[in-house]
N, CA, C and O of each residue as an XYZ file, in Angstrom:
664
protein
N     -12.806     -7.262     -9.101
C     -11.448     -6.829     -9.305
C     -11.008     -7.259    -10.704
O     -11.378     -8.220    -11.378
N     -10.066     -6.237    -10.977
C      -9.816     -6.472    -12.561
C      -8.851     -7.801    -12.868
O      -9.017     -8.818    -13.542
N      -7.776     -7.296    -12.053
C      -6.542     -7.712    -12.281
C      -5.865     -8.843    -11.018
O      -5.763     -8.352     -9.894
N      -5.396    -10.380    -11.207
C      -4.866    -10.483     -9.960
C      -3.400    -10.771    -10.224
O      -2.878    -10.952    -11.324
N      -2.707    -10.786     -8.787
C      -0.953    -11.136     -8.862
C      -0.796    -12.065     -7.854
O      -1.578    -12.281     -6.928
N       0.360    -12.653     -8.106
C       1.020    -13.617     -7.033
C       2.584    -12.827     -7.418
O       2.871    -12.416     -8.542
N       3.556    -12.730     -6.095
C       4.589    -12.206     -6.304
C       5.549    -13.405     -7.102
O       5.391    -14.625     -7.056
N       6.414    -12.755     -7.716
C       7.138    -13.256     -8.631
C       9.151    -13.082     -8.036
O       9.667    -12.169     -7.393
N       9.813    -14.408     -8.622
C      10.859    -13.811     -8.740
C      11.477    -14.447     -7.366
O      11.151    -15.582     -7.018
N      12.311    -13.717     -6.669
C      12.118    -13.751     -5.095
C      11.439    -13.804     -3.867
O      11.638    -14.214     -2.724
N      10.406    -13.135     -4.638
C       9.727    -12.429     -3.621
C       8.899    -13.601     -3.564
O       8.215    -13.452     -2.552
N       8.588    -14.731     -4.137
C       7.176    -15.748     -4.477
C       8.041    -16.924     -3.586
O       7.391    -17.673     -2.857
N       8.929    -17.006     -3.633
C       9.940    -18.253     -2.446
C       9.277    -17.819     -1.197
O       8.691    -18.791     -0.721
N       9.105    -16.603     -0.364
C       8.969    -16.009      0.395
C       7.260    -16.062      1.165
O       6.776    -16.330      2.265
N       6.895    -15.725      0.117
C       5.012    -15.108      0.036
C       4.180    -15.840     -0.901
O       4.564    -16.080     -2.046
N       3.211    -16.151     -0.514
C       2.239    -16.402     -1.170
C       0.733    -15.180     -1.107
O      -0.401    -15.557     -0.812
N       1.024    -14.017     -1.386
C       0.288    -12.964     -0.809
C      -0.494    -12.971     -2.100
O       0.025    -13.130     -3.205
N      -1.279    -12.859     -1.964
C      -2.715    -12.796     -3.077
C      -3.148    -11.077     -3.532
O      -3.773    -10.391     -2.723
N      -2.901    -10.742     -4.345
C      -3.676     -9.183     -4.585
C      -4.045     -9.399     -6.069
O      -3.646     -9.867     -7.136
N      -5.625     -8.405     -5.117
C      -6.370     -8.245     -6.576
C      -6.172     -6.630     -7.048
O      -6.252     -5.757     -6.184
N      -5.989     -6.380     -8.043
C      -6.218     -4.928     -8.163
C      -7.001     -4.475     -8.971
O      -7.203     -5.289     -9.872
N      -7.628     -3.418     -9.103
C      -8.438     -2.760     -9.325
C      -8.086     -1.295    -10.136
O      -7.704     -0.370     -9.419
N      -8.177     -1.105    -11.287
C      -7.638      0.325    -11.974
C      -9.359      0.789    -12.278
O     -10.295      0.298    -12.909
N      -9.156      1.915    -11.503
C     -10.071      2.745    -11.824
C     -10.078      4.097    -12.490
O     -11.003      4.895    -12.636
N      -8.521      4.167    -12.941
C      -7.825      5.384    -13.769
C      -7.356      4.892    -14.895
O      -6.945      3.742    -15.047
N      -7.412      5.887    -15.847
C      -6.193      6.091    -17.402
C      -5.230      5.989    -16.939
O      -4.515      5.168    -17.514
N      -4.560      6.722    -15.623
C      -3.193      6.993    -15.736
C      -2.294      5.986    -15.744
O      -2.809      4.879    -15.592
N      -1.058      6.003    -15.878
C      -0.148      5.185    -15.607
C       0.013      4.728    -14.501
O       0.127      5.611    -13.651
N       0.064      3.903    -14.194
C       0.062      2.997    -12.620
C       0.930      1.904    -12.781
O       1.049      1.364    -13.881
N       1.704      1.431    -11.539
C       2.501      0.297    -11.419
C       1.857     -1.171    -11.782
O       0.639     -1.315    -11.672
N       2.586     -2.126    -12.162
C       2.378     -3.196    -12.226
C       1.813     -3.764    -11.597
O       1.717     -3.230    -10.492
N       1.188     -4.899    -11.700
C       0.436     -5.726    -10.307
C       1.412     -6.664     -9.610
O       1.028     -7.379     -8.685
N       3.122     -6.672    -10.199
C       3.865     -7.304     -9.760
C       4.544     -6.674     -8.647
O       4.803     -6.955     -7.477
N       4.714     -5.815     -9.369
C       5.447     -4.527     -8.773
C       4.995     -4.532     -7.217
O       5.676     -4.820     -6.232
N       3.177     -3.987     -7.321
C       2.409     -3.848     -6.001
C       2.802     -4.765     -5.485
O       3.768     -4.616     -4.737
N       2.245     -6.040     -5.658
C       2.664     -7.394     -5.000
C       3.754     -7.230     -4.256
O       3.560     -7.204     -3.040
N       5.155     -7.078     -4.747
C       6.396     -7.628     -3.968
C       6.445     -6.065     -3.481
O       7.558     -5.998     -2.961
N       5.927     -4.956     -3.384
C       5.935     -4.040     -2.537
C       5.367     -4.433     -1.252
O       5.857     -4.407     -0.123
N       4.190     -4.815     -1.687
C       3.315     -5.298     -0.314
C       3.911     -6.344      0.469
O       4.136     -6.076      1.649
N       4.185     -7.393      0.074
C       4.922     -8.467      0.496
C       6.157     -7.828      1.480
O       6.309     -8.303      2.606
N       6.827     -6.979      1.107
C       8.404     -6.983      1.257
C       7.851     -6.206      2.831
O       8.444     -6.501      3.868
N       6.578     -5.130      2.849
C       5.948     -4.318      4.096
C       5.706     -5.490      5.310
O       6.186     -5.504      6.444
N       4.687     -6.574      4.592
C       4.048     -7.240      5.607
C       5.217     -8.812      5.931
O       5.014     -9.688      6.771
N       5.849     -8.761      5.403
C       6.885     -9.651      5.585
C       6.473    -11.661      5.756
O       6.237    -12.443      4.836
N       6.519    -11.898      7.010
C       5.753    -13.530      7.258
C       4.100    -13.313      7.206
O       3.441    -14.352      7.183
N       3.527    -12.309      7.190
C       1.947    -12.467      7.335
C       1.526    -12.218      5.926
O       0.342    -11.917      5.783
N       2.036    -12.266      5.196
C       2.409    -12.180      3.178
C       1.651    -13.626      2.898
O       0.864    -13.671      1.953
N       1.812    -14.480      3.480
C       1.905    -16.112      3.439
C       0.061    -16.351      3.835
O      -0.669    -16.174      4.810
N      -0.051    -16.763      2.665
C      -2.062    -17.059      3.030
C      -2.473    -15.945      3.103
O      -3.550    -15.969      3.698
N      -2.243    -15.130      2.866
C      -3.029    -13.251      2.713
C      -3.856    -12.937      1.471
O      -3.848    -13.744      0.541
N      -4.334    -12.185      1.423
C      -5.075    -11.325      0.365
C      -5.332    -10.504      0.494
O      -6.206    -10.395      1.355
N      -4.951     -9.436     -0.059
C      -4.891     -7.993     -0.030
C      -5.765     -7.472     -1.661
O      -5.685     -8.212     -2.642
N      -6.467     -6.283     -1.711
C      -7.562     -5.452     -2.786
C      -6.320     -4.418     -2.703
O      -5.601     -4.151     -1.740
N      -6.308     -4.059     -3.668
C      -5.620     -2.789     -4.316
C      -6.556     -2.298     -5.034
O      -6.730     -2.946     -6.066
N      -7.475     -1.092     -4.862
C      -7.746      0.006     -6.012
C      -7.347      1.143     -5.910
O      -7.285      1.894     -4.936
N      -6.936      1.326     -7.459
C      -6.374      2.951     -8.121
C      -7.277      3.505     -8.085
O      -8.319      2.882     -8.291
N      -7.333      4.812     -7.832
C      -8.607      5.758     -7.805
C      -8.397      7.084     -8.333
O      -7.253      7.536     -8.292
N      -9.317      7.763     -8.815
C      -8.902      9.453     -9.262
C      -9.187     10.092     -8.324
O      -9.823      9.456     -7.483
N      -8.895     11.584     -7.983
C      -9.308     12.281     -6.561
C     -10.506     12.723     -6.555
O     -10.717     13.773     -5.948
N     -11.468     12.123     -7.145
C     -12.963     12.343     -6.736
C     -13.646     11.256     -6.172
O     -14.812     11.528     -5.887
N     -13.205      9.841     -5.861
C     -13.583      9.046     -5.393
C     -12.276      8.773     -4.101
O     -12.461      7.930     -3.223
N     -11.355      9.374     -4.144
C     -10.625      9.716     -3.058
C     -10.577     10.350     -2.005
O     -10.068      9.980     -0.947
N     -11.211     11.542     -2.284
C     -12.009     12.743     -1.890
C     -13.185     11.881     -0.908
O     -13.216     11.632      0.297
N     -13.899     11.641     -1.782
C     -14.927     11.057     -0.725
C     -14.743     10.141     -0.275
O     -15.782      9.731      0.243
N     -13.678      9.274     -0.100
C     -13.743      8.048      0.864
C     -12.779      8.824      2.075
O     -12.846      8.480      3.256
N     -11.943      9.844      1.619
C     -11.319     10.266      2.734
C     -12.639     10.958      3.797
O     -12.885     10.580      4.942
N     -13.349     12.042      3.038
C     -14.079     12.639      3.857
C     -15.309     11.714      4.424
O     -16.139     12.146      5.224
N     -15.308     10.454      3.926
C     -16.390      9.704      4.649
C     -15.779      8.648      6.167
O     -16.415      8.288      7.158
N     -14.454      8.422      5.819
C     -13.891      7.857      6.910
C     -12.935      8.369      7.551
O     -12.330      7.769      8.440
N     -12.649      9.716      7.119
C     -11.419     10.299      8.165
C     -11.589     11.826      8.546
O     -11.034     12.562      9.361
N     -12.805     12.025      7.411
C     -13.188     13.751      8.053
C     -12.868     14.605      7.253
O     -13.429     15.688      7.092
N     -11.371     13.936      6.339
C     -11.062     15.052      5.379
C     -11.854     14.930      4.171
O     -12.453     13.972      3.684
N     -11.651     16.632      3.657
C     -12.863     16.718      2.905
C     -11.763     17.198      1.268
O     -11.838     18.290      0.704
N     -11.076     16.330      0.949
C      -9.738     16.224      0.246
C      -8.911     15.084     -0.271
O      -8.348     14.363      0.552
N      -8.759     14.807     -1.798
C      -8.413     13.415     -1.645
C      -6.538     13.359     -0.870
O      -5.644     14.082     -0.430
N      -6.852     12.125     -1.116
C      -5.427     11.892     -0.154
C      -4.841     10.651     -0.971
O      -5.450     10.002     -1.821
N      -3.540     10.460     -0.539
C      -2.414      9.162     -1.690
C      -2.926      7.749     -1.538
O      -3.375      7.016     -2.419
N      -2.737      7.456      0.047
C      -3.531      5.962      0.154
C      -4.241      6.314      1.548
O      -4.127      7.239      2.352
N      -5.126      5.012      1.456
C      -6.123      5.134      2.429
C      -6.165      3.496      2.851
O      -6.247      2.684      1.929
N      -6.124      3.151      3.850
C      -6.089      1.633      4.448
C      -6.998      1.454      4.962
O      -7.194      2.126      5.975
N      -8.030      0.458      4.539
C      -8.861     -0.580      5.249
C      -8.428     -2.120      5.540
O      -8.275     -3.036      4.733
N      -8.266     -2.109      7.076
C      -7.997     -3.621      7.301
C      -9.097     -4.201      7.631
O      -9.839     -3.714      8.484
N      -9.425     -5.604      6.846
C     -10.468     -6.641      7.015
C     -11.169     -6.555      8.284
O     -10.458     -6.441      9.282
N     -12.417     -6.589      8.435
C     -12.767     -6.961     10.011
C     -13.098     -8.505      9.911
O     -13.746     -8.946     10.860
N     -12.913     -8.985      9.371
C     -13.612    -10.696      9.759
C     -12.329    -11.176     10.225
O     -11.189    -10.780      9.983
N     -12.839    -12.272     11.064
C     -11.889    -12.985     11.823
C     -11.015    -14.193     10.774
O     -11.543    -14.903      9.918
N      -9.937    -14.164     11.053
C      -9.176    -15.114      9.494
C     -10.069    -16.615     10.006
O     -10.268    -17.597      9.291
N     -10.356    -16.496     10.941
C     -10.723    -18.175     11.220
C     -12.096    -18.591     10.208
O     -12.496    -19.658      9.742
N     -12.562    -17.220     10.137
C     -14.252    -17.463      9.544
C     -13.983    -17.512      8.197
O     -15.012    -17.595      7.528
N     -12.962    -17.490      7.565
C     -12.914    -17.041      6.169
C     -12.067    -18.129      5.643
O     -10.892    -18.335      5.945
N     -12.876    -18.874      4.734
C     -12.285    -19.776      4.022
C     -10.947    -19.333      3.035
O     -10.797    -18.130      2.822
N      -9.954    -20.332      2.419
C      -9.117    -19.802      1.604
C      -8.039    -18.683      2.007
O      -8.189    -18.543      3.221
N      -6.993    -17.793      1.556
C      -6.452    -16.518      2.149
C      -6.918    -15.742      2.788
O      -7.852    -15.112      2.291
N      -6.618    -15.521      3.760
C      -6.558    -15.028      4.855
C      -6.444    -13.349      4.175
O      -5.538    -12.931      3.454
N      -7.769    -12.516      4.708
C      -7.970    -11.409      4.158
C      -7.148    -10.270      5.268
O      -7.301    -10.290      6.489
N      -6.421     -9.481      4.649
C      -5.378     -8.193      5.448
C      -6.552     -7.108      5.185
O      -6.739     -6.583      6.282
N      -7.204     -6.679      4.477
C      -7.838     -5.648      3.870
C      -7.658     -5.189      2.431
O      -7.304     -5.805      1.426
N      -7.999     -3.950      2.629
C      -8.154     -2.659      1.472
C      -7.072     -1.755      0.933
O      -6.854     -1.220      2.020
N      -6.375     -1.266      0.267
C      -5.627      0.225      0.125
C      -6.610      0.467     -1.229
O      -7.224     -0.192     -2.068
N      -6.293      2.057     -0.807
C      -7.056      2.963     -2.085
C      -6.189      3.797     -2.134
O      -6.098      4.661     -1.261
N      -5.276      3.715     -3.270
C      -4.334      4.497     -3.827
C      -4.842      6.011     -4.904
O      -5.637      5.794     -5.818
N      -4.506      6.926     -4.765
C      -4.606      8.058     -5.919
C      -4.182      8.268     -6.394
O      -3.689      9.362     -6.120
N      -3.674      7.592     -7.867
C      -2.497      7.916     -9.051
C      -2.621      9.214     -8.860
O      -1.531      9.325     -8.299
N      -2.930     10.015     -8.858
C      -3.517     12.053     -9.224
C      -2.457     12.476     -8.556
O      -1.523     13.163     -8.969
N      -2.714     11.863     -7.099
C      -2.154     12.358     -6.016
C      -0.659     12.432     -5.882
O       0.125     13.377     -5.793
N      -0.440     10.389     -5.907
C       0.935     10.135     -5.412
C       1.494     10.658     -6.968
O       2.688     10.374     -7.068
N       1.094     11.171     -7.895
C       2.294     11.909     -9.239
C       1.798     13.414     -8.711
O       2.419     14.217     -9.407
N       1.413     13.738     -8.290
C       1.218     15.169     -7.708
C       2.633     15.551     -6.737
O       3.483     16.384     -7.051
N       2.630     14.718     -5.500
C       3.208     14.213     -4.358
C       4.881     14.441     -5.005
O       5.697     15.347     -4.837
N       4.928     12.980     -5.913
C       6.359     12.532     -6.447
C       7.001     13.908     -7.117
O       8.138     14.348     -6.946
N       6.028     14.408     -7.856
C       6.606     15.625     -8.908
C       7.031     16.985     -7.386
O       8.126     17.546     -7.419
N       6.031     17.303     -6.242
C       6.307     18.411     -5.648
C       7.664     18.444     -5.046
O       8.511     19.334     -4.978
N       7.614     16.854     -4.504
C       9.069     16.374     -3.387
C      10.018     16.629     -4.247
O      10.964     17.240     -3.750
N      10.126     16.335     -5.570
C      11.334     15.666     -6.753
C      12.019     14.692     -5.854
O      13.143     14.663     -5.352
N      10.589     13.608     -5.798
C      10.524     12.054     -5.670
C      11.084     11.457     -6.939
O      10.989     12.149     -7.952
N      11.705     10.164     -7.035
C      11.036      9.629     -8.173
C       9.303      8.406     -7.894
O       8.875      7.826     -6.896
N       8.900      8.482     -9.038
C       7.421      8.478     -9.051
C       7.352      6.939     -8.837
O       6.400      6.598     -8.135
N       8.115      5.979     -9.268
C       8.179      4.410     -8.776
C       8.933      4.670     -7.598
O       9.175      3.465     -7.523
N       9.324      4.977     -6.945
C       9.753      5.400     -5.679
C       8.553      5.356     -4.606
O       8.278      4.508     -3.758
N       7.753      6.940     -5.050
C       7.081      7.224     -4.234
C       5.747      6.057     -4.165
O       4.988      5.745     -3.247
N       5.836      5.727     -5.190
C       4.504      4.658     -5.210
C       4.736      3.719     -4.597
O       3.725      3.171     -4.158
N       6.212      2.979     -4.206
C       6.869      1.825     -3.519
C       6.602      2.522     -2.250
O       5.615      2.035     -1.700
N       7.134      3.489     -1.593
C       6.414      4.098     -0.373
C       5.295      4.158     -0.090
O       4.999      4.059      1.101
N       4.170      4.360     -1.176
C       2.992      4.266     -0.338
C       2.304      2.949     -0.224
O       1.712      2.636      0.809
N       2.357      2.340     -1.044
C       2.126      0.689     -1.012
C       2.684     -0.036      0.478
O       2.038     -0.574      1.377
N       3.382      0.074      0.405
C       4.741     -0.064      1.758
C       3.559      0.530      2.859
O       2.738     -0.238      3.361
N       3.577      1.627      3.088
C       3.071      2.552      3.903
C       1.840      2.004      4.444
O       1.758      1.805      5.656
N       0.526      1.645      3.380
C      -0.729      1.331      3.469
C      -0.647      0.277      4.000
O      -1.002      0.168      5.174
N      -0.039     -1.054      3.123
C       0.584     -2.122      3.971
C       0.401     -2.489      5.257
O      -0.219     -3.392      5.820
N       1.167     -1.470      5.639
C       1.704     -2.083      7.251
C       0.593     -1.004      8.167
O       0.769     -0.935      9.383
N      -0.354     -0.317      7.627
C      -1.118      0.352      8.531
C      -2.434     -1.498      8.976
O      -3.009     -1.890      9.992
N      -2.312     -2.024      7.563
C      -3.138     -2.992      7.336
C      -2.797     -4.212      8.240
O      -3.372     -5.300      8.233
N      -1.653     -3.785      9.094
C      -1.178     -5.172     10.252
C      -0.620     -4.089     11.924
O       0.377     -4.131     12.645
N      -1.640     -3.404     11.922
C      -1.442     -2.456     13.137
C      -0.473     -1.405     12.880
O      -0.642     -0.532     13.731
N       0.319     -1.150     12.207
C       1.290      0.108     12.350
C       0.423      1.519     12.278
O      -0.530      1.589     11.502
N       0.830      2.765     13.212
C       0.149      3.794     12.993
C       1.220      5.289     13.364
O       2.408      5.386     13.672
N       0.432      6.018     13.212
C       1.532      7.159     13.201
C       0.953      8.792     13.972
O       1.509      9.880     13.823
N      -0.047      8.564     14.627
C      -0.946      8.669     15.151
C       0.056      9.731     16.071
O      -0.117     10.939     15.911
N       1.047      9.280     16.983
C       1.462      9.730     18.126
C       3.188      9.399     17.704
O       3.452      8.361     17.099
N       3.979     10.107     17.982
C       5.259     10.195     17.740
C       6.054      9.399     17.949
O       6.971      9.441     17.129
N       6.183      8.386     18.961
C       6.376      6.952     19.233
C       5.873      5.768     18.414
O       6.383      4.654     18.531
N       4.812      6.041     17.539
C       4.608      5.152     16.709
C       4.482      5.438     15.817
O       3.889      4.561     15.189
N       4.805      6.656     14.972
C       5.219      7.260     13.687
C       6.936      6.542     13.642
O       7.355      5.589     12.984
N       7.627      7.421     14.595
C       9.143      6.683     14.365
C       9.170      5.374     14.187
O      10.062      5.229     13.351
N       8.566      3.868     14.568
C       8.499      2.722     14.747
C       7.809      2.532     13.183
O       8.138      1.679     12.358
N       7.287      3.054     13.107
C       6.380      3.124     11.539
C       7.779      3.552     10.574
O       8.224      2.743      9.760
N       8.232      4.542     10.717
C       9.148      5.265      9.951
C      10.390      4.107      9.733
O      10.705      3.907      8.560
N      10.978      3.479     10.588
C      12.011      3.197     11.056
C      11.432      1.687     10.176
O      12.420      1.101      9.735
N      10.278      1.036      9.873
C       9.888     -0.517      9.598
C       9.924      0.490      8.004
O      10.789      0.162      7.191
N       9.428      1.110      7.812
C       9.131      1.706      5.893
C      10.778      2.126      5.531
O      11.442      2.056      4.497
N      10.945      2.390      6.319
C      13.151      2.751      5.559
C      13.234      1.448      5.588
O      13.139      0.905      4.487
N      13.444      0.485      6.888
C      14.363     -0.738      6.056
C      13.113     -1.950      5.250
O      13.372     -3.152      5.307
N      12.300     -1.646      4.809
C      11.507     -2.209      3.374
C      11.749     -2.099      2.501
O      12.145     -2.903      1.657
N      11.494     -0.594      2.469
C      12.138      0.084      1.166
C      13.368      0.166      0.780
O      13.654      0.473     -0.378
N      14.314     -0.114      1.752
C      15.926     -0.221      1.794
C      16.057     -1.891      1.067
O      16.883     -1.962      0.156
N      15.366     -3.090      1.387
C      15.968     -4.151      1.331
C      15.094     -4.221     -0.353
O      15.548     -5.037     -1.154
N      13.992     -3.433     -0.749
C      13.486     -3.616     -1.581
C      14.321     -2.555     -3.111
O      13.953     -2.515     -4.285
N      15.116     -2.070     -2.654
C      15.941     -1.184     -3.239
C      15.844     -0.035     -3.801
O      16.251      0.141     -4.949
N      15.138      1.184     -2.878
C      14.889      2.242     -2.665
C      15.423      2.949     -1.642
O      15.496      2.608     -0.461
N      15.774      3.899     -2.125
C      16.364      4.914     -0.678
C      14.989      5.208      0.293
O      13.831      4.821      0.137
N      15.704      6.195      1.542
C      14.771      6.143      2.785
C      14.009      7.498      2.000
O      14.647      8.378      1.421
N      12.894      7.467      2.089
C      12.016      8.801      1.429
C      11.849      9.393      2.239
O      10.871     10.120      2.067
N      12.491      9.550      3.493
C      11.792     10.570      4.647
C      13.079     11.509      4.648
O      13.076     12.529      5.337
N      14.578     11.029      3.587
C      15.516     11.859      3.641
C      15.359     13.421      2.528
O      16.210     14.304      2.424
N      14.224     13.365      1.927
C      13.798     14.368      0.885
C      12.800     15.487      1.199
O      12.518     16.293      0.312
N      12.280     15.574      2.355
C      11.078     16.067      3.139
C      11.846     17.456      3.436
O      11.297     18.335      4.100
């Protein structure tokens, strides 16, 4: 990993959440602070002794991690891998997993909605997040419960609800 963060500011009273990130694009991409207290603000008390991987990706290595673990044959914005090792076996922070973000995508995404683009990127960070501590969206009862935890994140993190632009 290229890059690491500890959240800053507020958000570091709170969390001690560990992310490494990873730019695997030119494009413009958020801060590693930024990510940080995005992620943090999703996973809330389990922020504390965590470590979370962030890599940026272009949609050809998006593409294929979607179509290798979800079928689609298409890149997609983020993609969540949560850790399989048990936190007990793992020395040091306590590993949450993976997100694989697609700058391509989520400015594809931001520009179609007329998102704004630190917006939409605070949503998907948020989003990946909390898939990375059981949330899923799978079935309509746990999309709303999903929906309903990403508005007030993004609300206390100071973003409007993005599901009001759809």
């Amino acid at each position: 990993m290229t890059r690491a963060g500890k959240a800053s500011g507020a958000a570091s009273a709170r969390s001690s959440l560990r992310v490494e990130v990873q730019r695997r694009v030119r494009s413009r991409v958020p801060r590693t602070g930024d990510i940080v207290l995005w992620a943090s603000g999703a996973l809330g008390r389990r922020a504390s002794g965590a470590e979370l991987g962030v890599r940026l990706v272009g949609p050809a290595e998006s593409r294929r991690l979607n179509a290798r673990y979800r079928g689609k044959d298409k890149p997609t914005n983020v993609l969540s891998f949560p850790a399989r090792l048990p936190a007990a076996l793992t020395p040091g922070p306590t590993p949450l997993g993976d997100l694989v973000i697609c700058a391509q995508v989520v400015r594809a995404e931001a520009h179609a909605q007329r998102k704004e683009l630190r917006a939409h990127w605070a949503h998907l960070v948020v989003h990946g997040a909390l898939h990375l501590i059981g949330y899923e969206h799978e079935h309509i009862r746990d999309a709303r419960r999903m929906e309903r935890r990403e508005i007030a994140v993004l609300r206390r993190l100071g973003f409007a609800n993005p599901y009001l632009s759809r």
